[in-house]
C-alpha positions as CSV (number, residue, x, y, z in Angstrom):
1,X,30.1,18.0,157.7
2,X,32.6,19.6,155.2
3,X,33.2,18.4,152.1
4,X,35.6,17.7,148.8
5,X,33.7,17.5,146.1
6,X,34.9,16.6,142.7
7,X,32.3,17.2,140.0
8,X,33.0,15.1,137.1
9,X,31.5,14.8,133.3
10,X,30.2,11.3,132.6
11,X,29.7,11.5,129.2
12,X,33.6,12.4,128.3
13,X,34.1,8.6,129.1
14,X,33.3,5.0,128.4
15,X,31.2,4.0,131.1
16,X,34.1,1.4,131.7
17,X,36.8,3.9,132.0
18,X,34.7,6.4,134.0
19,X,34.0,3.8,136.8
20,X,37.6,2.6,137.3
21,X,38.5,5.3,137.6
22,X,36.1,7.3,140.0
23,X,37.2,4.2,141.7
24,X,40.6,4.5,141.9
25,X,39.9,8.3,142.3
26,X,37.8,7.9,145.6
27,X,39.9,5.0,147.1
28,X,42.7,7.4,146.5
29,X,41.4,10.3,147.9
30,X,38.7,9.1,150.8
31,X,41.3,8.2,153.8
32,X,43.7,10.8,153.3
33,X,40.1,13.6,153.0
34,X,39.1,12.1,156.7
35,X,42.3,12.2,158.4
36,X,42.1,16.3,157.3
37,X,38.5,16.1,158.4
38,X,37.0,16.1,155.1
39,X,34.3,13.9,153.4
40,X,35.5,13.4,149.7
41,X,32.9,12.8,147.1
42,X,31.9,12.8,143.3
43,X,28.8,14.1,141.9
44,X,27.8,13.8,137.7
45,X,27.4,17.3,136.0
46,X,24.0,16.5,134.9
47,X,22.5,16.1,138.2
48,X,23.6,19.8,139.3
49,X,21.3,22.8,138.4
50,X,22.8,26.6,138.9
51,X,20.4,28.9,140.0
52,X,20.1,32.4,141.6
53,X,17.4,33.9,143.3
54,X,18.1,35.6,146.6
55,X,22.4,34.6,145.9
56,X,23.6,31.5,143.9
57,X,22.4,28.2,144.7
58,X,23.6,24.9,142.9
59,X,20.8,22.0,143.4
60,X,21.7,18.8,144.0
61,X,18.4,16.1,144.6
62,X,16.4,18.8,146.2
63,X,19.3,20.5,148.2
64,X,21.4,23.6,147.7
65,X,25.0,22.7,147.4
66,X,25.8,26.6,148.3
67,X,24.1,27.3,152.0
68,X,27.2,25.5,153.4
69,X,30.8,26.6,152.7
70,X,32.5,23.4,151.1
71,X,35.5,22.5,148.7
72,X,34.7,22.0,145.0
73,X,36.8,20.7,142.0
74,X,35.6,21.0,138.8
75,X,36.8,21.7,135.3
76,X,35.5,24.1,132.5
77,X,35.9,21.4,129.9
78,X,34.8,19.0,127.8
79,X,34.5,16.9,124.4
80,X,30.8,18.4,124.0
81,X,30.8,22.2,123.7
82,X,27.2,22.5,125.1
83,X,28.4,20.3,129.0
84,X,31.2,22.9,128.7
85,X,29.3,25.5,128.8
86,X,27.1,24.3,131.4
87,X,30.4,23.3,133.3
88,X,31.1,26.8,133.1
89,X,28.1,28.2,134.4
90,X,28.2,25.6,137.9
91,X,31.7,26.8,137.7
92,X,30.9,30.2,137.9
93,X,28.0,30.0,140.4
94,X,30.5,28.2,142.6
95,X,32.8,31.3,142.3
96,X,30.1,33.6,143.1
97,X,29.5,32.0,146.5
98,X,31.5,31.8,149.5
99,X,32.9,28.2,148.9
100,X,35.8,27.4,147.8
101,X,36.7,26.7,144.0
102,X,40.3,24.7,144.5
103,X,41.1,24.9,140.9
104,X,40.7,28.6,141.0
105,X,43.8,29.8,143.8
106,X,45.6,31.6,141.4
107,X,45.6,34.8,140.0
108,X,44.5,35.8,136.1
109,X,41.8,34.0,134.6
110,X,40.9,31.0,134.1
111,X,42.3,29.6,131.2
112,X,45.8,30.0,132.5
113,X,45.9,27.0,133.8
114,X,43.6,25.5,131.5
115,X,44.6,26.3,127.6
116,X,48.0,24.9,127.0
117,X,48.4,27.8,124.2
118,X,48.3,30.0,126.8
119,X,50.1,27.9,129.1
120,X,52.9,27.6,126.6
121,X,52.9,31.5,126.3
122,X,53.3,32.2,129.6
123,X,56.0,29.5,130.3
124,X,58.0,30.7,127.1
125,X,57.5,35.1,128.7
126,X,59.3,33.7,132.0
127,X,62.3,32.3,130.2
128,X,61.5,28.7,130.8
129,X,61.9,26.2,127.4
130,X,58.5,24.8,126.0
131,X,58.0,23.1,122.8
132,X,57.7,25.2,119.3
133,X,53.3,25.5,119.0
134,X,50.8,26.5,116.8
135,X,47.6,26.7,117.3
136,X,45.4,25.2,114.4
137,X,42.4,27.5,113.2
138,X,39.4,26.2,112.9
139,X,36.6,24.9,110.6
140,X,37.6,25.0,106.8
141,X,40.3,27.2,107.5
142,X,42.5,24.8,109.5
143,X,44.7,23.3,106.4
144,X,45.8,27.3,105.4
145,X,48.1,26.4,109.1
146,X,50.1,23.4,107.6
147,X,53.2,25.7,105.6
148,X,53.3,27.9,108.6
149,X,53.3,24.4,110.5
150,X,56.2,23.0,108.4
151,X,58.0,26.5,109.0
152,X,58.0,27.4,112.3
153,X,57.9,23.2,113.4
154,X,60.2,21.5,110.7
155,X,59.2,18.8,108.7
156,X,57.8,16.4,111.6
157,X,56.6,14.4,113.2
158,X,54.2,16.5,115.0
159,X,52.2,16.0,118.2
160,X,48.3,17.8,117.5
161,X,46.6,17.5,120.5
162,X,43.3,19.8,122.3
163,X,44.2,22.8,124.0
164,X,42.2,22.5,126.5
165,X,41.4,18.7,127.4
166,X,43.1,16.5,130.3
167,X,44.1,13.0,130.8
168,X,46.0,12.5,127.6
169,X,42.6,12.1,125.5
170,X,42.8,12.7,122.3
171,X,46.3,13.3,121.3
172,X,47.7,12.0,118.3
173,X,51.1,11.9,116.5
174,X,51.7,12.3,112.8
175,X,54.5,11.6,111.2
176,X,54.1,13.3,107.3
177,X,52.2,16.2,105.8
178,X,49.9,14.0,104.5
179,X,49.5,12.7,108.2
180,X,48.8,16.0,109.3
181,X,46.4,17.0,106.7
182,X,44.0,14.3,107.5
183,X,44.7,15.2,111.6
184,X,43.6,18.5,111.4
185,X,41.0,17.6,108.8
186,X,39.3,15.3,111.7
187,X,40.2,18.1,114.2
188,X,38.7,21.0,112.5
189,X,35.4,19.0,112.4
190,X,35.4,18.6,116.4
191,X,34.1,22.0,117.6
192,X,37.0,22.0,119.6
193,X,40.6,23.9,119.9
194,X,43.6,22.2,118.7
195,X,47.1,22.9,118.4
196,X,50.2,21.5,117.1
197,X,53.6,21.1,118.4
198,X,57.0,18.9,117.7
199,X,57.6,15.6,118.6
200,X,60.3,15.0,120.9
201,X,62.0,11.9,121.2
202,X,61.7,11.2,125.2
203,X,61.7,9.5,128.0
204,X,58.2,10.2,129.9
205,X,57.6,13.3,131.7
206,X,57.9,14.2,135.4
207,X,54.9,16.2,137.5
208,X,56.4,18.2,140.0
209,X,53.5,19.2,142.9
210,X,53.7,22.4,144.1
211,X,51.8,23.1,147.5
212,X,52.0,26.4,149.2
213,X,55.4,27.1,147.8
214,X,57.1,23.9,148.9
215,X,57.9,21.0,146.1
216,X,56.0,18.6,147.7
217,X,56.7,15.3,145.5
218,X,57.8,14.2,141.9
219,X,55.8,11.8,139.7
220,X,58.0,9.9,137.1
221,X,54.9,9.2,134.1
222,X,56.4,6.7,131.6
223,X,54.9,5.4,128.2
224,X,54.2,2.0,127.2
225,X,56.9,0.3,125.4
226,X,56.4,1.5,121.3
227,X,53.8,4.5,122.7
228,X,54.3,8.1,122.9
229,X,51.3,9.5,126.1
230,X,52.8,9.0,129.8
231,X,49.8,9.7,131.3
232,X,48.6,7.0,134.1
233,X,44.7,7.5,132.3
234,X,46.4,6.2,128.8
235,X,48.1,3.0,130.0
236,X,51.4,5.0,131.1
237,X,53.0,3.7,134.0
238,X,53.8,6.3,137.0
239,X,56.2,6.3,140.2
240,X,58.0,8.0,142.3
241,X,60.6,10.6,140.7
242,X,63.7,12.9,142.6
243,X,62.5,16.6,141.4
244,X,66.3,18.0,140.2
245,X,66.9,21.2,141.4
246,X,66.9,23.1,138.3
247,X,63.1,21.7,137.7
248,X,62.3,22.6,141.3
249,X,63.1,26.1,140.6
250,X,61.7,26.5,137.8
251,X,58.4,25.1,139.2
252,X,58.3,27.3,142.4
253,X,58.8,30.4,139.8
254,X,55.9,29.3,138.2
255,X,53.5,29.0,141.0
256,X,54.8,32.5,142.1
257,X,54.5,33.8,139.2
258,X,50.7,32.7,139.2
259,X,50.3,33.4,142.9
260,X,49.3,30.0,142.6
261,X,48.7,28.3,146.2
262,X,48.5,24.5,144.4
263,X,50.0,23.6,141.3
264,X,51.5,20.3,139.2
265,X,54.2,21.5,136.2
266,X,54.6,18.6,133.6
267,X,58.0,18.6,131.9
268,X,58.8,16.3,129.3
269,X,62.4,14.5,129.9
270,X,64.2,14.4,126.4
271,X,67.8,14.4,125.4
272,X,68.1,18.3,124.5
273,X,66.7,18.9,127.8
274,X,63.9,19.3,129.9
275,X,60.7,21.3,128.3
276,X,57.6,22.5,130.5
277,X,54.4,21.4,128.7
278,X,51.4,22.0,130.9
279,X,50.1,22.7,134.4
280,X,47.0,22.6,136.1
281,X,45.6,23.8,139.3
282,X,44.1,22.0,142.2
283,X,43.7,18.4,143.2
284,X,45.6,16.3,141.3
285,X,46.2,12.4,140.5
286,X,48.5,10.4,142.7
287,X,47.7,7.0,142.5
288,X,50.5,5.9,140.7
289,X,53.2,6.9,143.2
290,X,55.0,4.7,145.8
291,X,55.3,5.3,149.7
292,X,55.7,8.1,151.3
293,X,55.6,10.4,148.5
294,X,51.8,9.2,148.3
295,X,50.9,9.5,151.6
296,X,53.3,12.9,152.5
297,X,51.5,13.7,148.7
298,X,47.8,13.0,149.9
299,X,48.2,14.8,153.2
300,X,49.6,17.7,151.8
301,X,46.2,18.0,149.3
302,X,44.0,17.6,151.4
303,X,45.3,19.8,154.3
304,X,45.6,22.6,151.9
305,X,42.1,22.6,151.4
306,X,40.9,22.6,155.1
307,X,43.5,25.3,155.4
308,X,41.5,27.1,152.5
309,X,38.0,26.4,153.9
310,X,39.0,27.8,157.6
311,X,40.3,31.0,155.9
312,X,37.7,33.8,155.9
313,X,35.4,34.1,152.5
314,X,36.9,37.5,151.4
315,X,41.1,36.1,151.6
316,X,39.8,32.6,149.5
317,X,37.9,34.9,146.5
318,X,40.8,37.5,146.3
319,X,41.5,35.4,143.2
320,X,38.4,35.7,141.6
C-alpha cells in the first residue's frame, strides 16, 4: 500500500482547532489520494522516533516508516523551539531515505520556502514587488529595530508577524510606536523569529497553485468584515479566484526559478497593486474552493505525488 502521510504538531493547536481541522484536512484529501491510488493519513510528531542503525528508520508503534518508499509532508516548524527541532531531525531522516519529502522538490535549502525573510529576498532579486520588511532582532535587543522600523516602514501601522509560522497564527497589527514597542516586547520573549512589514490597505489575497509548471487553480482568501488575516485557518473566507495573467507569470517564474515541481504564491490584492508575500512548497489547503477548481485542484496534488513516488530514488533526491 502507498501512502501520503502528513505529519502534524499537536501541541501548536487547541485540541478544538486541531481536530476540525485534521478533519476537514482528511475529508479533503482521502477521495481525491485513492482515485491516484494513494492512502492519505495523519500521524502526531510525538509518536515518531528517528533512528539510524544499518540506514535511517523512523518508528512508528513498533514499525519502520522507512522500509517502504512512501510520500511524506511535514514542516520544520513550530511555536516550541525544542518539537522544531525534533521536526527537523524526522525531517531530515526522511530526506536521507529513499521516500519522498513533498515539501522538499525544489532546489536551495530549506528555508526558502519556509522563512518569509528569505522569501521576501528572493521575490524582491527577481524583480517582483513585496512589501518593505525588517526583520526584528531578538531578545533585549529587539526595541534598538523600532527607528530603523519607522525609517525604512514609515510611520505605520505595521504588520509583525513570525517568519517562519503557517496558517496565519500569530500575526498582529499595530497601529503606533507605542503599539509596536509592546509587540516586539511580547515577540522578543517568544524564542521565535519575527519580522515586521507595512500594512496595506487590501482586499484579501489570492493563492495561485503551481503544479509541474502549469497554473493549476486560484484561491480568492478574504478577511472577515473589520479583520485584517485571509487565511481559511483564521476565520477568512476562501473561493474560487481567475489567476490574471500578469500574476500567472509572475508565479510560473517563481517556481522556475526554484526548480520548484509544486508551489502556492500568495499575493496580497491592494490598490497600488499586487505584492507577493509568501510561498510554500507541497500539499496545500483547498477546502475552501468551489467546483471544478477543487476537484481539477485535488487531482492535480495528488497525481503529482504518485508521479514522484514512481520516479526512480536518485531523480526525487536530486533536490536534496
Amino acid at each position: 500500500m502507498s501512502f501520503v502521510t502528513l505529519i502534524y504538531r499537536p501541541d501548536d493547536f487547541s485540541p478544538g482547532h486541531l481536530s476540525t481541522t485534521l478533519e476537514r484536512i482528511s475529508d479533503a484529501y482521502r477521495p481525491f489520494a485513492e482515485k491516484a491510488g494513494l492512502t492519505f493519513r495523519a500521524i502526531p510528531i510525538d509518536e515518531l522516533v528517528p533512528a539510524c542503525t544499518d540506514r535511517p528508520h523512523l518508528w512508528w508503534r513498533g514499525e519502520d516508516l522507512l522500509d517502504t518508499r512512501q510520500c511524506y509532508q511535514v514542516d520544520e516548524f513550530s511555536w516550541d523551539p525544542q518539537t522544531a527541532h525534533y521536526l527537523h531531525a524526522v525531517y531530515r531522516t526522511i530526506e536521507q531515505s529513499d521516500s519522498v519529502l513533498l515539501g522538499r522538490t525544489f532546489d536551495g535549502p530549506t528555508h526558502v520556502v519556509t522563512d518569509k525573510l528569505s522569501i521576501i529576498q528572493r521575490a524582491t532579486r527577481l524583480g517582483i514587488r513585496t512589501p518593505a520588511t525588517v526583520a526584528i532582532p531578538f531578545g533585549r535587543y529587539a526595541r534598538t529595530v523600532v527607528p530603523l522600523i519607522e525609517k525604512e516602514l514609515g510611520p505605520g501601522p505595521y504588520i509583525v508577524k513570525p517568519r517562519e509560522l503557517g496558517m496565519g497564527f500569530g500575526i498582529l497589527k499595530v497601529d503606533t510606536t507605542e503599539q509596536l514597542n509592546a509587540a516586539i516586547d511580547m515577540v522578543a520573549q517568544s524564542g521565535m523569529g519575527y519580522l515586521a512589514q507595512s500594512f496595506v490597505p487590501n482586499t484579501g489575497d489570492l493563492r495561485v497553485y503551481v503544479i509541474d509548471g502549469v497554473v493549476v487553480a486560484g484561491q480568492r482568501r478574504t478577511p472577515e468584515l473589520g479583520n485584517y488575516i485571509s487565511n481559511i485557518s483564521q476565520g477568512g473566507s476562501g473561493r474560487g479566484g481567475t489567476v490574471r495573467e500578469d500574476l500567472a507569470e509572475a508565479s510560473l517564474r517563481i517556481a522556475a526559478d526554484l526548480n520548484a515541481s509544486c508551489l502556492a504564491v500568495d499575493w496580497l490584492l491592494s490598490e497600488p497593486g499586487p505584492a507577493l508575500t509568501e510561498w510554500c512548497a507541497g500539499l496545500g489547503g483547498f477546502s475552501g474552493l468551489p467546483e471544478p477548481d477543487r476537484n481539477e485542484l485535488g487531482n492535480a496534488f495528488f497525481r503529482w505525488a504518485r508521479s514522484l513516488l514512481e520516479q526512480p530514488a536518485d531523480e526525487r533526491t536530486r533536490h536534496a
